[in-house]
C-alpha positions as CSV (number, residue, x, y, z in Angstrom):
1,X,-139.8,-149.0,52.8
2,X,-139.9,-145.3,54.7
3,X,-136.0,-145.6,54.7
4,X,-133.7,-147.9,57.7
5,X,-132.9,-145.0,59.9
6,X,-133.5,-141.0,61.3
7,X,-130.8,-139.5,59.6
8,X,-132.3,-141.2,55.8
9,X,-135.3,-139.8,56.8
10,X,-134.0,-136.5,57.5
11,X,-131.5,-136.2,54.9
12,X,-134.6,-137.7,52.3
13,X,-136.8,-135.2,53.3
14,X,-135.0,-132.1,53.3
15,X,-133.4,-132.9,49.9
16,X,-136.9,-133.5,48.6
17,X,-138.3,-130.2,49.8
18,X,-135.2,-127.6,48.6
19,X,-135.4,-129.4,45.3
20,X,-139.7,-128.8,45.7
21,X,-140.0,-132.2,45.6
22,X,-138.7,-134.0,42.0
23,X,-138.4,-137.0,42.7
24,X,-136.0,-137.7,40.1
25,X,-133.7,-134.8,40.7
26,X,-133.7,-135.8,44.8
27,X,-132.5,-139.3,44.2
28,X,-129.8,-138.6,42.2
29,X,-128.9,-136.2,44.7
30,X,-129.3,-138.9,47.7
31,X,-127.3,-141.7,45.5
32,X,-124.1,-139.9,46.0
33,X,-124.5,-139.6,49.8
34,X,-122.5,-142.1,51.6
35,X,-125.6,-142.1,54.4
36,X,-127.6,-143.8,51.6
37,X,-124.7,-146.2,50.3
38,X,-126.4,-149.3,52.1
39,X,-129.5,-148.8,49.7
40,X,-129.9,-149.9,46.0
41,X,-131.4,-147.2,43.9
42,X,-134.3,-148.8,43.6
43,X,-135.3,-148.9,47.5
44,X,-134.1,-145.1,47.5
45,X,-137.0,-144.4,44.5
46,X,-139.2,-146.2,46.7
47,X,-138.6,-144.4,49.6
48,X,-138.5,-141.4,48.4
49,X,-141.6,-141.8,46.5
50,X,-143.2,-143.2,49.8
51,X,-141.8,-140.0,51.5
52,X,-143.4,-137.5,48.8
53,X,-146.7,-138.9,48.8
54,X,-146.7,-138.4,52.5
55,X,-145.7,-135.3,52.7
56,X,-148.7,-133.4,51.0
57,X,-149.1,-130.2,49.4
58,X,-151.2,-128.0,51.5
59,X,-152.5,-125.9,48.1
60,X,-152.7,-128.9,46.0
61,X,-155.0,-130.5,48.4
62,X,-156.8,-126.7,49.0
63,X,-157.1,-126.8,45.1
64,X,-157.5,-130.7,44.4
65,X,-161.5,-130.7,45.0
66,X,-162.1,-127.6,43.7
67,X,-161.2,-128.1,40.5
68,X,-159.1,-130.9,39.3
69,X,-157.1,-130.2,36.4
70,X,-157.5,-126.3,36.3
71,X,-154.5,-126.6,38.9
72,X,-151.7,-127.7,36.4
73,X,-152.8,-124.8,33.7
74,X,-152.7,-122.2,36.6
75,X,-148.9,-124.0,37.7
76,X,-148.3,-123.6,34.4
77,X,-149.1,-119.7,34.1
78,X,-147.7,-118.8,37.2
79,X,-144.6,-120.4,36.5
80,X,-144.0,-118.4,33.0
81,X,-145.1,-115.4,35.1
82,X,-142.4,-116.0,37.5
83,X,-139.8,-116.9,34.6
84,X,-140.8,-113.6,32.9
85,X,-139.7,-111.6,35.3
86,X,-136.5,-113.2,36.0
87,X,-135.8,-112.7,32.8
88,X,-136.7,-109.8,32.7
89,X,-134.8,-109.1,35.9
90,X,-131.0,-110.2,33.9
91,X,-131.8,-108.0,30.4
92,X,-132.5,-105.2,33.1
93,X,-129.4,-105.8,35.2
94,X,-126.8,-106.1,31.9
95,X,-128.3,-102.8,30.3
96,X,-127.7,-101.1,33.6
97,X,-124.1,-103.1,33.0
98,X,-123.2,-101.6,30.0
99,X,-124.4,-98.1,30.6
100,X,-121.9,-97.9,33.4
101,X,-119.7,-98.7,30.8
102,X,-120.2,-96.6,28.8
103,X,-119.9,-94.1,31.7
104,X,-116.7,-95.2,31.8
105,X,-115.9,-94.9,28.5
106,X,-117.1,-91.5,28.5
107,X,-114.7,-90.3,31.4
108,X,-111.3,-92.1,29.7
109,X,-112.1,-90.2,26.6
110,X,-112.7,-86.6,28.4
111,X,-109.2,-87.0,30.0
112,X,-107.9,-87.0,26.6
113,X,-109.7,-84.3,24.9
114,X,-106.6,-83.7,22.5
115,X,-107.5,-86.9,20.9
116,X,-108.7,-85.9,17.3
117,X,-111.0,-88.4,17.0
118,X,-113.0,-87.3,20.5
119,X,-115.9,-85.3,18.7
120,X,-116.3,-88.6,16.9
121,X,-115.8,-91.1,19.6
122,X,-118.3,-88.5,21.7
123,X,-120.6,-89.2,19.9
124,X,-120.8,-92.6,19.4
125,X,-121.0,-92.8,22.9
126,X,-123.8,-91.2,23.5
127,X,-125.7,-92.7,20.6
128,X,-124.6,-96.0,22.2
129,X,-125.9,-94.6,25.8
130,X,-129.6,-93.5,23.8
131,X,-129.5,-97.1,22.3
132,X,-129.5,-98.1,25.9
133,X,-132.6,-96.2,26.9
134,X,-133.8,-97.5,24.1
135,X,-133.5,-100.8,24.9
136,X,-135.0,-100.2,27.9
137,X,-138.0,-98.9,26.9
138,X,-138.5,-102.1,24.3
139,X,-137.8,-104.3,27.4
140,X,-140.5,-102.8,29.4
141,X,-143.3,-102.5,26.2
142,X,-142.2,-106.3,25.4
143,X,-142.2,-107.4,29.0
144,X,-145.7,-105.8,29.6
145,X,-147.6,-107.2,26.0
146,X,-146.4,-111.0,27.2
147,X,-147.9,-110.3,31.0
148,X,-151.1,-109.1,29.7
149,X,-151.7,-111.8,27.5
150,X,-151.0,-114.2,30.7
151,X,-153.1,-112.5,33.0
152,X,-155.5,-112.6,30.2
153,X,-154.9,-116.6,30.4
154,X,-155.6,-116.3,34.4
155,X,-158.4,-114.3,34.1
156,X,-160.2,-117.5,31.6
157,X,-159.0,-120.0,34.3
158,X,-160.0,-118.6,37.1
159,X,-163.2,-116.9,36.3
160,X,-165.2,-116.2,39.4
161,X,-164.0,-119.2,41.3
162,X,-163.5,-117.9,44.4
163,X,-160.8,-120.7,45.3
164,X,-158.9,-120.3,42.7
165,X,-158.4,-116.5,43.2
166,X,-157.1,-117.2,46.7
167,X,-154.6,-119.8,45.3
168,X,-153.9,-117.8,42.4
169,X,-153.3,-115.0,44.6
170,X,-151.1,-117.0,46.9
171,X,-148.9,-118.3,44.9
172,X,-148.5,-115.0,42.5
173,X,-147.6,-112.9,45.8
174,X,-145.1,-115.7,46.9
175,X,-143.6,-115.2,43.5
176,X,-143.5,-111.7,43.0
177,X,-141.8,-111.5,46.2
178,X,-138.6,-113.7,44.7
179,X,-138.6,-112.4,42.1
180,X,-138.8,-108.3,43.8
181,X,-136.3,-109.9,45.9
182,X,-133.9,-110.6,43.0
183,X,-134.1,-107.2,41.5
184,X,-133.9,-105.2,44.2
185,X,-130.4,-107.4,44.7
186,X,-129.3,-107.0,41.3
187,X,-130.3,-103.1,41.5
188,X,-128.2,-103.0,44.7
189,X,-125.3,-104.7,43.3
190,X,-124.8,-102.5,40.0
191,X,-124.5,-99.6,41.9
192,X,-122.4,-100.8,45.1
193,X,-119.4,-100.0,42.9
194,X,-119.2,-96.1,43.7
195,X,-121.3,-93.5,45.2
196,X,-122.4,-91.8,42.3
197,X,-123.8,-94.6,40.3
198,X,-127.2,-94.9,42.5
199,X,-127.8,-91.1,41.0
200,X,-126.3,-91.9,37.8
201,X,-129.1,-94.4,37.4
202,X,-132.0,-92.2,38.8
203,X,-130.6,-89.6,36.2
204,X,-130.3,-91.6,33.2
205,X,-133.5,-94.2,33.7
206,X,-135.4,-93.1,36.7
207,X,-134.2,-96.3,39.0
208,X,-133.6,-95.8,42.5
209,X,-132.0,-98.3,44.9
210,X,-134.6,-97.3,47.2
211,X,-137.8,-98.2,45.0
212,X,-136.4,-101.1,44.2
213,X,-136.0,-101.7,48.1
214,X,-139.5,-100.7,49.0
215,X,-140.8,-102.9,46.4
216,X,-139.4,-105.9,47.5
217,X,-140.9,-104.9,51.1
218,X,-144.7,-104.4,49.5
219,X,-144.4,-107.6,48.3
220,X,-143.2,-109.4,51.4
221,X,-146.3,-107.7,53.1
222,X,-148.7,-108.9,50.1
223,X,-147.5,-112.8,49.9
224,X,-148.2,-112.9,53.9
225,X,-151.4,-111.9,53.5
226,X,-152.5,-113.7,50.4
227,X,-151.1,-116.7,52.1
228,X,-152.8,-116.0,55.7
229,X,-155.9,-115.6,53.7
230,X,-155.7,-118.9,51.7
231,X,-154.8,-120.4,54.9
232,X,-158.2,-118.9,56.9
233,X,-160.3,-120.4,53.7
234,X,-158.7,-123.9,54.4
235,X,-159.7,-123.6,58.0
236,X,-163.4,-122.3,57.2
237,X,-163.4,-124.8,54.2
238,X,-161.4,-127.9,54.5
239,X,-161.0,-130.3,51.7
240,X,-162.0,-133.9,52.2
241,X,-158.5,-135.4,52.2
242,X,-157.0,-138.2,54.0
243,X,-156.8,-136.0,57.5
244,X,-160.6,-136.2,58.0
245,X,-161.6,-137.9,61.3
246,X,-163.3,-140.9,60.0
247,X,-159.9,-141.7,58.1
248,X,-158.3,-142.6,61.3
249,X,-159.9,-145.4,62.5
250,X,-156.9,-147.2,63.3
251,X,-154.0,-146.6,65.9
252,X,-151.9,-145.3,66.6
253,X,-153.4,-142.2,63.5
254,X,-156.4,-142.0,65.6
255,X,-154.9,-141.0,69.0
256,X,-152.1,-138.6,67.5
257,X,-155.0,-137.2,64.9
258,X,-157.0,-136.3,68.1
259,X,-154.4,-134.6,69.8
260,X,-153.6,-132.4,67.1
261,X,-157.6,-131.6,67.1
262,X,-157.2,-130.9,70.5
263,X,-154.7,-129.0,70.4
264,X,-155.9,-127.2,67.3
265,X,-159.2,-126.0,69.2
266,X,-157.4,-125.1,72.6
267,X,-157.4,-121.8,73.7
268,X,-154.6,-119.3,73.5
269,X,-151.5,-118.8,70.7
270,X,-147.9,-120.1,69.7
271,X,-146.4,-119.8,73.1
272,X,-149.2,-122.0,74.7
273,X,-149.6,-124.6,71.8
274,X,-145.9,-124.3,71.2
275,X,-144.9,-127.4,73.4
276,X,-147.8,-129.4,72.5
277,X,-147.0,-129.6,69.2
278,X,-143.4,-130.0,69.9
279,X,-144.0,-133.4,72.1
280,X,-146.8,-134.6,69.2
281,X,-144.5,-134.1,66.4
282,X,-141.9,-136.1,68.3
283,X,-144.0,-138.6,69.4
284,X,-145.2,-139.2,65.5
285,X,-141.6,-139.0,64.6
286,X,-140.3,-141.8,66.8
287,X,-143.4,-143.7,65.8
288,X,-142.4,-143.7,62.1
289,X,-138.9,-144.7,62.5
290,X,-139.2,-147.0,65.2
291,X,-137.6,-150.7,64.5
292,X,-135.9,-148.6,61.3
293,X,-139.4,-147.6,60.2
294,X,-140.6,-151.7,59.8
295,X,-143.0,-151.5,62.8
296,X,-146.0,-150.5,60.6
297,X,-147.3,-151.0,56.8
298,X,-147.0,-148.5,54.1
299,X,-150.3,-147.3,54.2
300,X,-150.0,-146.5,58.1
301,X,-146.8,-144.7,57.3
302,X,-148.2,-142.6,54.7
303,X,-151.1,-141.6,56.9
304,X,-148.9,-141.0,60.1
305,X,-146.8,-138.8,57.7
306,X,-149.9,-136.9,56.6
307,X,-150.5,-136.0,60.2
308,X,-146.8,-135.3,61.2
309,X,-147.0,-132.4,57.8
310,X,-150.3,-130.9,59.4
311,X,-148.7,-130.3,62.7
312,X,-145.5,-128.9,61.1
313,X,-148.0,-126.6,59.1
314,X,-150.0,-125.8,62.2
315,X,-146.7,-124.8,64.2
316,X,-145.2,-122.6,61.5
317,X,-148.6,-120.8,61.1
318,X,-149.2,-120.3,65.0
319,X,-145.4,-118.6,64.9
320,X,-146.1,-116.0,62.3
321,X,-149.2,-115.0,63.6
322,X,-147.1,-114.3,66.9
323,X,-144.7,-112.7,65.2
324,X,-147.6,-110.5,63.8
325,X,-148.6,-109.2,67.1
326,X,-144.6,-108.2,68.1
């Protein structure tokens, strides 16, 4: 069972993408809305199951004959990469926290320079501030040791495969970008407070808003790249997966899987292709949930699913390369 209706199907899908795809986590999430209150938890497993195996993952089938079980180490690596630097996004962000503090401190105590303690107090604040930089530093040397001994653990899994750079490579700029993104926010949002803080910064640790800014844009231009070029090998190199021709013996997968070849190999860009695409993704959409999604098998389902993802995929990549050109 696909699910009885458009709006499961929508609401299913969705869910299961913004949670990247746990199944688990998507139908708890789906259990407490009242679209799916006609459905017993079990059918919503199903579907959603059903649902997820349809939808595909464009890498893991890029990676899936290549090299099998390699994938889940190199998941597995990226993911404490990208952890690594979140974390090490927050230490950064509540060091920067309390040296403004301290700033603070520092100011309150030179409007009361009578105070007979202030040589004292003084003092301790700027061992506390040095403490600081200290911290920083340690942050930094710590931060660095653990990502060289994980790009050490890339370096063994990858080797010379050229496939698994271009994932690798993928997926690490896709990263790096969210996670540039989230310190250039976190940068921008400790000094939004005055005007003076942004210099404070540069002063004290040699951070600029700025840097942090132009970072984040390097690595929005690197992920597209890495992506387009992991895209470009799929196209020279396609995987055997269930979207090869002779899969689609059947209708109505054979006719809508030649009009997305057709389409595919037509001349001209996005605004040409645009409606195509448009009126085949509809057409496959209405074929999936027509008669509440009971008009065909599971098999036929999962298959016409396949081929609704790769036009999706095929529409979104058409668009940036137009957007390119502007």
């Amino acid at each position: 069972m696909l699910f009885e209706n458009v709006n499961q199907y929508q609401k299913a899908k969705q869910t299961l993408l913004e949670n990247e795809r746990d199944i688990n986590l998507t139908v708890s999430i789906l259990k407490q809305s009242p679209i799916f209150s006609n459905l017993s938890e079990g059918e919503i497993i199903s579907g959603v199951t059903q649902l997820n195996e349809g939808l595909g993952d464009t890498i893991a089938n890029f990676l899936g004959g290549a090299f099998g079980g390699d994938i889940s180490k190199i998941k597995t690596v990226l993911t404490q990469m990208k952890e690594q630097e979140l974390k090490f996004n927050r230490e950064e962000y509540e060091i920067y926290n309390e040296f403004y503090q301290t700033l603070q401190n520092q100011k309150a105590l030179d409007r009361d320079k009578n105070n007979p303690n202030y040589q004292a107090l003084n003092k301790d604040i700027m061992q506390y501030r040095n403490g600081l930089n200290m911290r920083m530093k340690e942050l930094t040397k710590s931060h660095d040791e653990i990502f060289n001994a994980l790009e050490g653990k890339i370096k063994d899994l990858v080797g010379d495969n050229k496939r698994k750079k271009k994932y690798f490579n993928a997926q690490r700029a896709t990263d790096v970008l969210e996670t540039r993104n989230d310190r250039y926010e976190k940068i921008k949002a400790v000094t939004a407070k005055s005007a003076v803080r942004s210099d404070e910064l540069e002063n004290f640790f040699g951070v600029t808003v700025d840097d942090a800014k132009k970072e984040a844009e390097e690595a929005k231009a690197k992920a597209n790249k890495e992506v387009d070029n992991l895209e470009k090998t799929q196209q020279v190199n396609p995987v055997a997966t269930p979207s090869s021709k002779e899969k689609y013996s059947k209708e109505p997968q054979k006719t809508f899987f030649e009009r997305l070849e057709k389409i595919r190999s037509s001349v001209g860009g996005f605004y040409s292709k645009r409606n195509d695409l448009t009126k085949l993704r509809d057409d496959i959409y209405n074929e999936m949930v027509s008669d509440g999604g009971k008009k065909h098998d599971r098999n036929t389902l999962l298959e016409l699913n396949t081929i609704f993802s790769q036009v999706e995929n095929l529409y979104t990549t058409l668009e940036k390369e137009e957007m390119k050109i502007k």
